[in-house]
N, CA, C, O and CB atoms as a CASP TS submission, in Angstrom:
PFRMAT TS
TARGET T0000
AUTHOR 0000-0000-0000
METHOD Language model
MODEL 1
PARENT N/A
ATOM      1  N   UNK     1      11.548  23.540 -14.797  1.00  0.00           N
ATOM      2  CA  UNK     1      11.546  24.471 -13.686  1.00  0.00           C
ATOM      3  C   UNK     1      11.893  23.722 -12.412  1.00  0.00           C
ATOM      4  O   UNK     1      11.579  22.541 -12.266  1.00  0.00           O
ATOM      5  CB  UNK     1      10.182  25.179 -13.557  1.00  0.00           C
ATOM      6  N   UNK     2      12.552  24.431 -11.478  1.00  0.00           N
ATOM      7  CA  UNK     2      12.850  23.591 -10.111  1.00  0.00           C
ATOM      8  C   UNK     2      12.237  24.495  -9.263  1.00  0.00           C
ATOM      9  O   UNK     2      12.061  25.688  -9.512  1.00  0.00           O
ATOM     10  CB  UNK     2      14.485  23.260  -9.651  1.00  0.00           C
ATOM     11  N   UNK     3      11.780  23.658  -7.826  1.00  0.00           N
ATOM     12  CA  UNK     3      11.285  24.338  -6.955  1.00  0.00           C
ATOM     13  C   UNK     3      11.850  23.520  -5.907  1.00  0.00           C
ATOM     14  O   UNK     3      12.064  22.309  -5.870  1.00  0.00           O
ATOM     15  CB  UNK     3       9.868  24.576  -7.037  1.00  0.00           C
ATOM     16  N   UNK     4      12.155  24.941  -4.605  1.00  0.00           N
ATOM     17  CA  UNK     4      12.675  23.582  -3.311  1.00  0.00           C
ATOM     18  C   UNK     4      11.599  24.079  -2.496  1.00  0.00           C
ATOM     19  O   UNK     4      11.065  25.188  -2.513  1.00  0.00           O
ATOM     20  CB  UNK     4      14.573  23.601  -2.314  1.00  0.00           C
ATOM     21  N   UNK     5      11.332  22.893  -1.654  1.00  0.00           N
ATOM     22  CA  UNK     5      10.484  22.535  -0.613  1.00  0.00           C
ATOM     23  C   UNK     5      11.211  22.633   0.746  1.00  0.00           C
ATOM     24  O   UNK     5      12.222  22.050   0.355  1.00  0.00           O
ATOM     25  CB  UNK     5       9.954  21.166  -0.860  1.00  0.00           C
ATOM     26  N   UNK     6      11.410  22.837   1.678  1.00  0.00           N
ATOM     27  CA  UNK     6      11.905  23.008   3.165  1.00  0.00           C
ATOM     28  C   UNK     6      11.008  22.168   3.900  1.00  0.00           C
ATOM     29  O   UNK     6       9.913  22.571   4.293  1.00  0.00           O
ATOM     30  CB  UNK     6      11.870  24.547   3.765  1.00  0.00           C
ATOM     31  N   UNK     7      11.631  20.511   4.181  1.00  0.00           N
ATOM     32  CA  UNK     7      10.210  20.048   4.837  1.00  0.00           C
ATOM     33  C   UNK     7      11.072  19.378   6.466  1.00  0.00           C
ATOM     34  O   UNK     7      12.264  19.100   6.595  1.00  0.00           O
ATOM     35  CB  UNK     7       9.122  18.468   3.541  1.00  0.00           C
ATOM     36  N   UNK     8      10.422  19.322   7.078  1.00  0.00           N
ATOM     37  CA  UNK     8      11.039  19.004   8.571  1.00  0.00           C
ATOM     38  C   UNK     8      11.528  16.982   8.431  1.00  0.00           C
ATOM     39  O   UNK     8      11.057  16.108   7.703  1.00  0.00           O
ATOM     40  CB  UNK     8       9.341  19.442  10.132  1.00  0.00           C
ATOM     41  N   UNK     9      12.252  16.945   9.128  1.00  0.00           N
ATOM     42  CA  UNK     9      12.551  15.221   9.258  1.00  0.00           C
ATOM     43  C   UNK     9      11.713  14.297   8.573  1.00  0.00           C
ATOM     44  O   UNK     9      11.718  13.755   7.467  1.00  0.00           O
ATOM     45  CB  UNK     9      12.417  14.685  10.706  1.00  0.00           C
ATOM     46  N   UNK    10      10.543  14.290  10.214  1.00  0.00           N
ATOM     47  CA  UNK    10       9.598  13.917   9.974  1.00  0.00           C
ATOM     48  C   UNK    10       8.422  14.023   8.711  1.00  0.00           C
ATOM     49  O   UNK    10       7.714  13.017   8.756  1.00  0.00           O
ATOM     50  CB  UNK    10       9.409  14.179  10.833  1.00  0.00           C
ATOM     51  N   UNK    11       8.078  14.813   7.771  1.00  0.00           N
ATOM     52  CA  UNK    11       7.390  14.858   6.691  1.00  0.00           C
ATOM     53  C   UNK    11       8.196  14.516   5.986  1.00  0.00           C
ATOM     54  O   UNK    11       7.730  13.769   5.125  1.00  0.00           O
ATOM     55  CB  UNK    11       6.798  15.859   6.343  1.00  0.00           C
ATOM     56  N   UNK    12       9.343  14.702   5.886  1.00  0.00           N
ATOM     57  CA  UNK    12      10.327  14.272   4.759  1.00  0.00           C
ATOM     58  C   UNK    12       9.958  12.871   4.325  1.00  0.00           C
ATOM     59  O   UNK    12       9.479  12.474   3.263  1.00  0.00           O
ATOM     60  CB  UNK    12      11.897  14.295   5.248  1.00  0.00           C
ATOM     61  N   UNK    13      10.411  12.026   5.764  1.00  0.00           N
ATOM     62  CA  UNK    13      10.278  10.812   5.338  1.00  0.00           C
ATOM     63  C   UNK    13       8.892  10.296   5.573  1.00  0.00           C
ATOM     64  O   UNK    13       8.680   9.232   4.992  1.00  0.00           O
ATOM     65  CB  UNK    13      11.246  10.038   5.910  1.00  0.00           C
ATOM     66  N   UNK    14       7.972  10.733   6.215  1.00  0.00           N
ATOM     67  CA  UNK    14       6.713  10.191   5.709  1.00  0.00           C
ATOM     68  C   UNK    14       5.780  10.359   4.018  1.00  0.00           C
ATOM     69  O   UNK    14       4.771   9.803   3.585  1.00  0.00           O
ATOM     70  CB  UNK    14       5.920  10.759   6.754  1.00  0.00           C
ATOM     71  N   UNK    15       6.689  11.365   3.456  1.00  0.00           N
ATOM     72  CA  UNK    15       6.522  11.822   2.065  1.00  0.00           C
ATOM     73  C   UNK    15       6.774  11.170   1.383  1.00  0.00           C
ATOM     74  O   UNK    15       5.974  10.761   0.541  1.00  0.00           O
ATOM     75  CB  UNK    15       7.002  12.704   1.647  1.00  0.00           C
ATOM     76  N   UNK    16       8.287  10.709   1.477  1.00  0.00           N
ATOM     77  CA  UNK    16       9.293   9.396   1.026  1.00  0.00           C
ATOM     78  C   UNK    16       8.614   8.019   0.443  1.00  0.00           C
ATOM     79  O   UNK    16       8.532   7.450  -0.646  1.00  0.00           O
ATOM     80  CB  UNK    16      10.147   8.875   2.413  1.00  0.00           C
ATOM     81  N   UNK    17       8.085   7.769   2.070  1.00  0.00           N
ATOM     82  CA  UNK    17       7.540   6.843   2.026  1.00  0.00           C
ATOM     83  C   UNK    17       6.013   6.487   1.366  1.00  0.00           C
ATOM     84  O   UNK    17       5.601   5.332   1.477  1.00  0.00           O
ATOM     85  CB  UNK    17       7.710   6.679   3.070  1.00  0.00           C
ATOM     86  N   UNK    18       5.424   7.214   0.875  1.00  0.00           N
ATOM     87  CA  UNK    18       4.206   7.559   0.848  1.00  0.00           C
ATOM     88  C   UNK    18       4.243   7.322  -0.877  1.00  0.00           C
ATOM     89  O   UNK    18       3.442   6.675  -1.551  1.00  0.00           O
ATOM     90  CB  UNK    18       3.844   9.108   1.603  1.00  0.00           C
ATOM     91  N   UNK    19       5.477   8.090  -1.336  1.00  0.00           N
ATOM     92  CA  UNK    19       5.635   8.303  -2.308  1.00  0.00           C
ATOM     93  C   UNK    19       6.350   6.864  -3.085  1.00  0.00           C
ATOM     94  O   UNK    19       6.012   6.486  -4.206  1.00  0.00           O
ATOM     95  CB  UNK    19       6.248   9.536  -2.218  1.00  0.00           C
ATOM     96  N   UNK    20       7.017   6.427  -2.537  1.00  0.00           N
ATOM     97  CA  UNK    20       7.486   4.900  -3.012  1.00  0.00           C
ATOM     98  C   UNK    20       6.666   3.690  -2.944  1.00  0.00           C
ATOM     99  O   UNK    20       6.719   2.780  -3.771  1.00  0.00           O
ATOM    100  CB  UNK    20       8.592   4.477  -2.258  1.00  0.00           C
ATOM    101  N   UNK    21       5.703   3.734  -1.648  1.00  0.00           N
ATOM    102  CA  UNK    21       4.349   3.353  -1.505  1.00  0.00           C
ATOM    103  C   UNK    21       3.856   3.022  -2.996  1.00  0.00           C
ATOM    104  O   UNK    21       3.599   1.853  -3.283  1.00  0.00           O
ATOM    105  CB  UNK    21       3.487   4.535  -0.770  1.00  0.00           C
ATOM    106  N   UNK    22       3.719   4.082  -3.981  1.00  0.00           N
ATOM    107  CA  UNK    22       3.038   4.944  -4.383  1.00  0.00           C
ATOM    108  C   UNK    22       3.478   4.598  -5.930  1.00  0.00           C
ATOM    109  O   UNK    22       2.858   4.668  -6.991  1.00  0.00           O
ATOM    110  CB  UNK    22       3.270   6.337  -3.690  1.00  0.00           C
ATOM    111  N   UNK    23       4.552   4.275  -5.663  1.00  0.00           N
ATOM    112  CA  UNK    23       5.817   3.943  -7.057  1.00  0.00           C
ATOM    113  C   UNK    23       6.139   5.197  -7.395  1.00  0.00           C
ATOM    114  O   UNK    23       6.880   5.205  -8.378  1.00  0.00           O
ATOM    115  CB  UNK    23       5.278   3.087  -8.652  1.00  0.00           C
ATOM    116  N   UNK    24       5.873   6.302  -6.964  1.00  0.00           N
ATOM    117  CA  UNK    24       6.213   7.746  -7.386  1.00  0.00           C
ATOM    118  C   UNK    24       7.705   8.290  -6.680  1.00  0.00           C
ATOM    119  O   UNK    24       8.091   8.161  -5.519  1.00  0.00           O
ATOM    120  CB  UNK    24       4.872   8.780  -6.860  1.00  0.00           C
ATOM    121  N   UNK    25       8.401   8.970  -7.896  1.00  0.00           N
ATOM    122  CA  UNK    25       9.525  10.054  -6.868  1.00  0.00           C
ATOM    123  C   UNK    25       8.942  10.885  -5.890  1.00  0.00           C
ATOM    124  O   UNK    25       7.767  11.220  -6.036  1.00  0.00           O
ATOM    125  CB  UNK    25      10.358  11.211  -7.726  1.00  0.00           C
ATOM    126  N   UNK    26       9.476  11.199  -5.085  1.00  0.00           N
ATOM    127  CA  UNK    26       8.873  12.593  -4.321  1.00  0.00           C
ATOM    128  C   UNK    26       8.666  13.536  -5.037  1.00  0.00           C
ATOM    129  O   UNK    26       7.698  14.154  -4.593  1.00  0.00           O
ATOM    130  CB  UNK    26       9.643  13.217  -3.336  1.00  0.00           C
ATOM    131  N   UNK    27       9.085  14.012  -5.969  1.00  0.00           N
ATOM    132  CA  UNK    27       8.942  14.978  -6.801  1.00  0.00           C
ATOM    133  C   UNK    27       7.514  14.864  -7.474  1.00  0.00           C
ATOM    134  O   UNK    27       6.671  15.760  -7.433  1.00  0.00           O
ATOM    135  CB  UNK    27      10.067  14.952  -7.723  1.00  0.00           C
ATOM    136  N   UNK    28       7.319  13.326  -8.260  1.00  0.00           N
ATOM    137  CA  UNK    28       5.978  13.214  -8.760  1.00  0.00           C
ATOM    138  C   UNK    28       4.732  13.276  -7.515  1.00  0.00           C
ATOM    139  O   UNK    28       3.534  13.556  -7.572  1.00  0.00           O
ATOM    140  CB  UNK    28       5.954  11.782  -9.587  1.00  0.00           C
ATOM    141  N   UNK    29       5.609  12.887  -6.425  1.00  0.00           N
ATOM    142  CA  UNK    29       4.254  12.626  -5.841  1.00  0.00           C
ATOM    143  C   UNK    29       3.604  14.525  -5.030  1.00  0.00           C
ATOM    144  O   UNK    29       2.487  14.891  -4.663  1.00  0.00           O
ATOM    145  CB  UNK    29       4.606  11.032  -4.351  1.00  0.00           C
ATOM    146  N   UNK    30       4.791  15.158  -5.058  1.00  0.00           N
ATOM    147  CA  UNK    30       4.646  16.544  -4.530  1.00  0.00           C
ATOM    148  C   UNK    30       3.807  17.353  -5.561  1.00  0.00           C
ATOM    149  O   UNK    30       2.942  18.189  -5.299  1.00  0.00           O
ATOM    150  CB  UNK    30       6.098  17.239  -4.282  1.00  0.00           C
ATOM    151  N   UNK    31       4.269  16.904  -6.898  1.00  0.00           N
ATOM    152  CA  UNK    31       4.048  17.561  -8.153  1.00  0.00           C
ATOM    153  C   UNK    31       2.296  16.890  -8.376  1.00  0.00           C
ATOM    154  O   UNK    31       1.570  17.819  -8.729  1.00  0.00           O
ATOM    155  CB  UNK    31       5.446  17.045  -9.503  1.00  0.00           C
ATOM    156  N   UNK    32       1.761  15.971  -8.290  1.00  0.00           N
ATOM    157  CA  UNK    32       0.376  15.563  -8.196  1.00  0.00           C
ATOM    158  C   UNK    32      -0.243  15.813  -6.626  1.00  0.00           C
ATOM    159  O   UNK    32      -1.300  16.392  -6.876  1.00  0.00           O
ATOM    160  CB  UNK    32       0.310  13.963  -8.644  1.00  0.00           C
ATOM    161  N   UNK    33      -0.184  15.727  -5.608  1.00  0.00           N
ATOM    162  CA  UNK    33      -0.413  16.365  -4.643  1.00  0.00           C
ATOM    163  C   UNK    33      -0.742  17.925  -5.062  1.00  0.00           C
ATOM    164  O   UNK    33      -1.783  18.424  -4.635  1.00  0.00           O
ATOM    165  CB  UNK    33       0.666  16.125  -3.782  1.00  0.00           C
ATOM    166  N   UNK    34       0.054  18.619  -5.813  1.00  0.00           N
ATOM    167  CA  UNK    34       0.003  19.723  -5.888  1.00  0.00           C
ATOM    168  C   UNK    34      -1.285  20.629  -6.940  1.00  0.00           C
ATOM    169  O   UNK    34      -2.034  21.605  -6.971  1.00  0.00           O
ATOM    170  CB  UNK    34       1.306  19.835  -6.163  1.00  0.00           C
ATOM    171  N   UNK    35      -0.752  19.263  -7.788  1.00  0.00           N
ATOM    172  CA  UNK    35      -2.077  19.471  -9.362  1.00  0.00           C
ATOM    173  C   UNK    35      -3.896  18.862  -8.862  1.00  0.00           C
ATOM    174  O   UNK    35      -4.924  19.272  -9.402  1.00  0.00           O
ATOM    175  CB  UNK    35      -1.348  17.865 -11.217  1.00  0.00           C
ATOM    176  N   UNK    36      -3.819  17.603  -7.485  1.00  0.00           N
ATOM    177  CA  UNK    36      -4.897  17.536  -6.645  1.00  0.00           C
ATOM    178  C   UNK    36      -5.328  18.623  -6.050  1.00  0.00           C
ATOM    179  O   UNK    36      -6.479  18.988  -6.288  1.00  0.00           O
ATOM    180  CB  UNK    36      -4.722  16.747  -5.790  1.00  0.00           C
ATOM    181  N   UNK    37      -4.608  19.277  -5.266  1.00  0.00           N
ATOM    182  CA  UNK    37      -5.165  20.216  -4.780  1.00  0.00           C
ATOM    183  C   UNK    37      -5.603  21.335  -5.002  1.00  0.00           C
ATOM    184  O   UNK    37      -6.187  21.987  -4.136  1.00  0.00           O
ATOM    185  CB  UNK    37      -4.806  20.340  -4.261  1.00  0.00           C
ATOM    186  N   UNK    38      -5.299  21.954  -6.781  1.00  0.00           N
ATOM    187  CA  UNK    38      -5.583  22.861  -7.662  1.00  0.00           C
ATOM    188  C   UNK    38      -7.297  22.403  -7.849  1.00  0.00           C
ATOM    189  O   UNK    38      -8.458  22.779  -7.688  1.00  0.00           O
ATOM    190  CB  UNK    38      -4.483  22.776  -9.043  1.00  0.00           C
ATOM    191  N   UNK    39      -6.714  21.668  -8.160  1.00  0.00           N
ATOM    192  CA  UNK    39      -8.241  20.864  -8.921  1.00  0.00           C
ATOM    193  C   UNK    39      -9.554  20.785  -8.076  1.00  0.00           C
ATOM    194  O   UNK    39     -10.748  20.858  -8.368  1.00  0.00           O
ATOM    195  CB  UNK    39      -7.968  19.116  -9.266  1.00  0.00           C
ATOM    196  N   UNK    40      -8.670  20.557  -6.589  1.00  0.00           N
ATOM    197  CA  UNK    40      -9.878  20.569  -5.294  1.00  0.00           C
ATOM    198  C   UNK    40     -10.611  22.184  -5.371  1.00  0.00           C
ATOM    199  O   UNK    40     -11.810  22.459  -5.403  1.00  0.00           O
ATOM    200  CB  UNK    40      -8.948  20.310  -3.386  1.00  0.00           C
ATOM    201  N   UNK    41      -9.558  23.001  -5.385  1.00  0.00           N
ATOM    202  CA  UNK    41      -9.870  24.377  -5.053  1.00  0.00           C
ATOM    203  C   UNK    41     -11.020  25.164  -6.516  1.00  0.00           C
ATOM    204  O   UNK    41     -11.983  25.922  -6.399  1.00  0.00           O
ATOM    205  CB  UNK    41      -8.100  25.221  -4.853  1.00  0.00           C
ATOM    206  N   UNK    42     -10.453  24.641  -7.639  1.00  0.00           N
ATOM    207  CA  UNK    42     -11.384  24.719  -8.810  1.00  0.00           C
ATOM    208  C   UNK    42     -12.977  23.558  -8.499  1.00  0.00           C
ATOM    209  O   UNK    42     -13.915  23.837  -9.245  1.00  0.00           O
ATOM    210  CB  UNK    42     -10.273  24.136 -10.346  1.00  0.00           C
ATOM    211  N   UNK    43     -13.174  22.658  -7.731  1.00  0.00           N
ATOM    212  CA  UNK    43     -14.180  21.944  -7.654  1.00  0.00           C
ATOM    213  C   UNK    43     -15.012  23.286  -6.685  1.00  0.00           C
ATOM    214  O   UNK    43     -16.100  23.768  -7.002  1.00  0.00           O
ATOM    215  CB  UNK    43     -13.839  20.282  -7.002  1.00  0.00           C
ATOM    216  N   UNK    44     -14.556  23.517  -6.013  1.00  0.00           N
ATOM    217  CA  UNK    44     -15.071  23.930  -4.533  1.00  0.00           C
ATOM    218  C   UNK    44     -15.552  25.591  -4.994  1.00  0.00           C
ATOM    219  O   UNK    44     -16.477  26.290  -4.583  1.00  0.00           O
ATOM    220  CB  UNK    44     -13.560  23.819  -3.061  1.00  0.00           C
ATOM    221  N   UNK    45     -14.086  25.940  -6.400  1.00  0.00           N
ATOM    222  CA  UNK    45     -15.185  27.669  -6.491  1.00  0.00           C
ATOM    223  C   UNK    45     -16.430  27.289  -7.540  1.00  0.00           C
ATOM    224  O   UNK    45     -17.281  28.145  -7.778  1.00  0.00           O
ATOM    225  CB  UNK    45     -14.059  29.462  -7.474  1.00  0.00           C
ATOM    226  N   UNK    46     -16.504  25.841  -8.214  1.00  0.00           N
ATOM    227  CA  UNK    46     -17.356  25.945  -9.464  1.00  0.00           C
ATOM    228  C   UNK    46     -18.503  25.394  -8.667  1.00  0.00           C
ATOM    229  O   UNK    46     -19.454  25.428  -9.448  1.00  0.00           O
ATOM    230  CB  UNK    46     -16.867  25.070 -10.947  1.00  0.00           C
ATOM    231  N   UNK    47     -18.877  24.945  -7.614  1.00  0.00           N
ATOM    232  CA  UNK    47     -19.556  24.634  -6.481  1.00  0.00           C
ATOM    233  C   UNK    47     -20.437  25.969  -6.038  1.00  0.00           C
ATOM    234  O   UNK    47     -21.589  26.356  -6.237  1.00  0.00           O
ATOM    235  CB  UNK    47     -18.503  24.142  -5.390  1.00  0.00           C
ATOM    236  N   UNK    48     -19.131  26.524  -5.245  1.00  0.00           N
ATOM    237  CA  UNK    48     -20.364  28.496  -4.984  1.00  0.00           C
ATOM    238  C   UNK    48     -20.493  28.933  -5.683  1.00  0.00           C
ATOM    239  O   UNK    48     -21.170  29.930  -5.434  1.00  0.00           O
ATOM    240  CB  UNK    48     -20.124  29.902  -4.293  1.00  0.00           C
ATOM    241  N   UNK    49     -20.130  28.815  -7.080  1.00  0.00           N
ATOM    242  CA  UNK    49     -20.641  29.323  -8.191  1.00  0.00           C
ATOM    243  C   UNK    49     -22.330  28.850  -8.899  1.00  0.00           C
ATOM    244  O   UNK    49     -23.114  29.508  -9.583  1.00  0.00           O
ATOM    245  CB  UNK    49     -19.503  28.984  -9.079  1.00  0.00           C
ATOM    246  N   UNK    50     -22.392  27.626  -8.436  1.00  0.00           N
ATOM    247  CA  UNK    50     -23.569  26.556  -9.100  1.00  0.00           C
ATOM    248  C   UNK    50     -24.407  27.356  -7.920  1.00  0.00           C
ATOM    249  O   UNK    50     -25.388  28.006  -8.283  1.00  0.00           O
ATOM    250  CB  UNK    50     -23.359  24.383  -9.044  1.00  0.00           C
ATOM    251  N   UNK    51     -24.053  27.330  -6.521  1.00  0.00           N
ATOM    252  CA  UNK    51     -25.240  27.334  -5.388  1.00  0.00           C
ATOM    253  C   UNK    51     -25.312  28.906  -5.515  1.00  0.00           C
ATOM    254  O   UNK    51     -25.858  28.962  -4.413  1.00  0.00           O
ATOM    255  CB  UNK    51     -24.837  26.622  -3.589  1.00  0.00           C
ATOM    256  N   UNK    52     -25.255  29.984  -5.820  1.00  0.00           N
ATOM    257  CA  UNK    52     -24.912  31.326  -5.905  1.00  0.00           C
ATOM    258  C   UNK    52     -25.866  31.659  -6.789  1.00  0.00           C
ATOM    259  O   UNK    52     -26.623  32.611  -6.598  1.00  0.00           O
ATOM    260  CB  UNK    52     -23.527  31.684  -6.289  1.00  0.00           C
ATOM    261  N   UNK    53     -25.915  30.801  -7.965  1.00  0.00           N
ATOM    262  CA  UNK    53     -26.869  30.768  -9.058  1.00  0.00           C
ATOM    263  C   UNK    53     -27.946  30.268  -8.885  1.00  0.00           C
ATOM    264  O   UNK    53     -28.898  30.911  -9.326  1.00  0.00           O
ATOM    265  CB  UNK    53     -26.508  30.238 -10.029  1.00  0.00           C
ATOM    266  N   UNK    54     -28.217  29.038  -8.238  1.00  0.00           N
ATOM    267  CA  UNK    54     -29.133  28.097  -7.891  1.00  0.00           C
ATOM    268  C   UNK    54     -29.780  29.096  -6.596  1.00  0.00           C
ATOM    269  O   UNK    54     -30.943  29.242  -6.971  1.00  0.00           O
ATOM    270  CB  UNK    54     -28.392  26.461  -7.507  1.00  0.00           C
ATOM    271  N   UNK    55     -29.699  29.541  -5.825  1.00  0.00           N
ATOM    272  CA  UNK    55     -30.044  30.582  -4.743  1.00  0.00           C
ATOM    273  C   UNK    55     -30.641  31.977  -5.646  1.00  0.00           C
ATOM    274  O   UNK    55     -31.673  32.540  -5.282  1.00  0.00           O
ATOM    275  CB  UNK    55     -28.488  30.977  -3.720  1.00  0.00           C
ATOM    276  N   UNK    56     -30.078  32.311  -6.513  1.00  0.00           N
ATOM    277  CA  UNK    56     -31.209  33.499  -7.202  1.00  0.00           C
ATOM    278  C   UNK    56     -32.087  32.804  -8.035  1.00  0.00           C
ATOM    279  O   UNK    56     -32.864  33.704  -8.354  1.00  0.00           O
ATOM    280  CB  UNK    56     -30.521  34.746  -8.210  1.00  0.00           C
ATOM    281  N   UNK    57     -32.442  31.872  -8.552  1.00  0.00           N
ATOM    282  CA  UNK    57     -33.432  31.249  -9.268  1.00  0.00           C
ATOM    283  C   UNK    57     -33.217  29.733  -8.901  1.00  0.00           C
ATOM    284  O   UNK    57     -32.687  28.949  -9.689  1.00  0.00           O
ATOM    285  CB  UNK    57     -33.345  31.593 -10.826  1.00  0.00           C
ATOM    286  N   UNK    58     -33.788  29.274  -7.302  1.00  0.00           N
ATOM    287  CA  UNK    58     -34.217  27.909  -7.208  1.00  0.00           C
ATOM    288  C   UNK    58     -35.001  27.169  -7.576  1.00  0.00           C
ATOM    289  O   UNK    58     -35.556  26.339  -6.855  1.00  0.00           O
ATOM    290  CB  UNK    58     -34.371  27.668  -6.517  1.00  0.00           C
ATOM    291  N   UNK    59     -35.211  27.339  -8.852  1.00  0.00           N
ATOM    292  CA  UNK    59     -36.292  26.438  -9.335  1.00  0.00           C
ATOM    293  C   UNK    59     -35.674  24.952  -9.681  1.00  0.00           C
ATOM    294  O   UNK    59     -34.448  25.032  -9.749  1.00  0.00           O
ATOM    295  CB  UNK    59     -37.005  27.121 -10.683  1.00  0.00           C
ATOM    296  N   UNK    60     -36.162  23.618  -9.920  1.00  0.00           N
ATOM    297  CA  UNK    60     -35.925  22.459  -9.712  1.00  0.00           C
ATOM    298  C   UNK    60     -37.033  21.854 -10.643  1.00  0.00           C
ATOM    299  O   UNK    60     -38.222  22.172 -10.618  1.00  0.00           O
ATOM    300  CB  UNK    60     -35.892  22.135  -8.259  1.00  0.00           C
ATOM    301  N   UNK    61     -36.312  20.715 -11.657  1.00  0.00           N
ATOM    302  CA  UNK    61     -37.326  19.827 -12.231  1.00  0.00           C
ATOM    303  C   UNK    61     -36.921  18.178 -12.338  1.00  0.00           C
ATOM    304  O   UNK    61     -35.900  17.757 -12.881  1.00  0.00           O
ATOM    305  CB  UNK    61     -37.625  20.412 -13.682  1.00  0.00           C
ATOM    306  N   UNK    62     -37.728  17.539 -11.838  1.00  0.00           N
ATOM    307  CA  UNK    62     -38.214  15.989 -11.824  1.00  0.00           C
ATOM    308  C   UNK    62     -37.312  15.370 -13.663  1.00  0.00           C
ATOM    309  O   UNK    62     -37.655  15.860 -14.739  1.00  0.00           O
ATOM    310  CB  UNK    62     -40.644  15.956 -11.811  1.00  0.00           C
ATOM    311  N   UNK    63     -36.565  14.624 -13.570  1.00  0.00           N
ATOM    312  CA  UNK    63     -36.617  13.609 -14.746  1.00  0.00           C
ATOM    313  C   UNK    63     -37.656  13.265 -15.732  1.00  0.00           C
ATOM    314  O   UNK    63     -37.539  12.936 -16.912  1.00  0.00           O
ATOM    315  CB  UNK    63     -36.433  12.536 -14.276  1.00  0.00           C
ATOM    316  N   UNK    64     -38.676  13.409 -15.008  1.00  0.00           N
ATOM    317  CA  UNK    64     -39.896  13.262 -15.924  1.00  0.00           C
ATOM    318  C   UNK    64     -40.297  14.484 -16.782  1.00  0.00           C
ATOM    319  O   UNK    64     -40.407  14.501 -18.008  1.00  0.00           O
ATOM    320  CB  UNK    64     -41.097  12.914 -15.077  1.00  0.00           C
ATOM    321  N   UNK    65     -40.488  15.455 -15.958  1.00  0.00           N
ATOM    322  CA  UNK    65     -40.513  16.663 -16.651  1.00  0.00           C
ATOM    323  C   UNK    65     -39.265  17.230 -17.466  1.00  0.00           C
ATOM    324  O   UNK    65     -39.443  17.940 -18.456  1.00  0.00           O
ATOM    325  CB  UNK    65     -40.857  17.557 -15.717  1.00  0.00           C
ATOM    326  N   UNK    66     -38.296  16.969 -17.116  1.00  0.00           N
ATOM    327  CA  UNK    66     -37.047  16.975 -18.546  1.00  0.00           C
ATOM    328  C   UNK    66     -37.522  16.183 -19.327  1.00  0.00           C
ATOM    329  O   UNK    66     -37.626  16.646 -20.463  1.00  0.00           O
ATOM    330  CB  UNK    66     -35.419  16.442 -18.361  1.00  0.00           C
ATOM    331  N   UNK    67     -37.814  15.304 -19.219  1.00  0.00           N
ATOM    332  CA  UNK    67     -38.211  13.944 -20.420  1.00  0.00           C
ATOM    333  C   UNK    67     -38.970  14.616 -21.256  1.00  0.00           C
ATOM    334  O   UNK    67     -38.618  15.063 -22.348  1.00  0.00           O
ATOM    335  CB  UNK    67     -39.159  12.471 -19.894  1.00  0.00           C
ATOM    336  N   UNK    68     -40.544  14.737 -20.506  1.00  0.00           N
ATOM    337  CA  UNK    68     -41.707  15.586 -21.277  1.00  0.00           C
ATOM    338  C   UNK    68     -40.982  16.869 -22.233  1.00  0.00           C
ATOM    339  O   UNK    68     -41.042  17.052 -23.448  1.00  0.00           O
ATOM    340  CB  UNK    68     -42.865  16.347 -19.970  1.00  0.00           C
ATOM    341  N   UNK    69     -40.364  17.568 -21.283  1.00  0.00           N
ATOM    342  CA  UNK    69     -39.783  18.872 -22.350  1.00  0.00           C
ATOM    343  C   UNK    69     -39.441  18.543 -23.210  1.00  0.00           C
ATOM    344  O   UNK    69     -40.055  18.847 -24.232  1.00  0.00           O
ATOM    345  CB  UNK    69     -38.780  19.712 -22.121  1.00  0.00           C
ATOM    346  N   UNK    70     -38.281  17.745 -23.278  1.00  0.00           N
ATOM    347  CA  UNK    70     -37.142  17.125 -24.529  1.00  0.00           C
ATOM    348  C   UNK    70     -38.337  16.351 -25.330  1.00  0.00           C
ATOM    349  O   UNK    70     -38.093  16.390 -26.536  1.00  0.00           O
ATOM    350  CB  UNK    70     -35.573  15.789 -23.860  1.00  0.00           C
ATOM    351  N   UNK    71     -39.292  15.808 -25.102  1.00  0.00           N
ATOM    352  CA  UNK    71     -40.062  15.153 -26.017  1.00  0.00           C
ATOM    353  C   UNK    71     -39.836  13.461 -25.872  1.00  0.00           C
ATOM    354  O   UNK    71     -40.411  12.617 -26.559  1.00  0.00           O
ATOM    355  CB  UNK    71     -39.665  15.751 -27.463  1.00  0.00           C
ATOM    356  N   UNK    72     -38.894  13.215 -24.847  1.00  0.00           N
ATOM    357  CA  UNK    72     -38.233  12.149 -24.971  1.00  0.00           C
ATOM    358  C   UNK    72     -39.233  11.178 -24.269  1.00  0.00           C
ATOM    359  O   UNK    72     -38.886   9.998 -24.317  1.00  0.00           O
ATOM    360  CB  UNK    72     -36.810  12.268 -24.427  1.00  0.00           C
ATOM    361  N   UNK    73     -40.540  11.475 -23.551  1.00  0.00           N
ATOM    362  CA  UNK    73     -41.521  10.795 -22.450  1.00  0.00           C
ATOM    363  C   UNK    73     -42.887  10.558 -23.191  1.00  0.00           C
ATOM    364  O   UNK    73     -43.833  10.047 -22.592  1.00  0.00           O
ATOM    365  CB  UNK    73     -41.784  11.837 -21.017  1.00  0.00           C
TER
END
């Protein structure tokens, strides 16, 4: 699949550079930039998802008391 990007002078070649930096084409480095920032946005909804849950039943237990449960203490 191809995709074009429209980027001004300036980002161009700070991209460039960033990206050779980097040992990456621009392409790889646009193309992981891109798969980072998926990944950020999946961290961040599985996040309000945990505190969303954790907010209707805040309950909280000590290491020790997991231990005791599991039998493992």
């Amino acid at each position: 699949m191809s995709l074009a990007v429209h980027l001004n002078p300036r980002d161009a070649k700070l991209f460039k550079k960033h990206a050779a930096r980097s040992g990456m084409t621009l392409s790889a480095f646009a193309a992981a930039a891109m798969r980072e920032r998926m990944e950020d946005e999946l961290d961040r909804q599985a996040y309000e998802e945990a505190m969303a849950e954790f907010r209707k039943n805040p309950i909280t237990y000590t290491l020790e008391e997991v231990e005791k449960e599991l039998g493992l203490a």
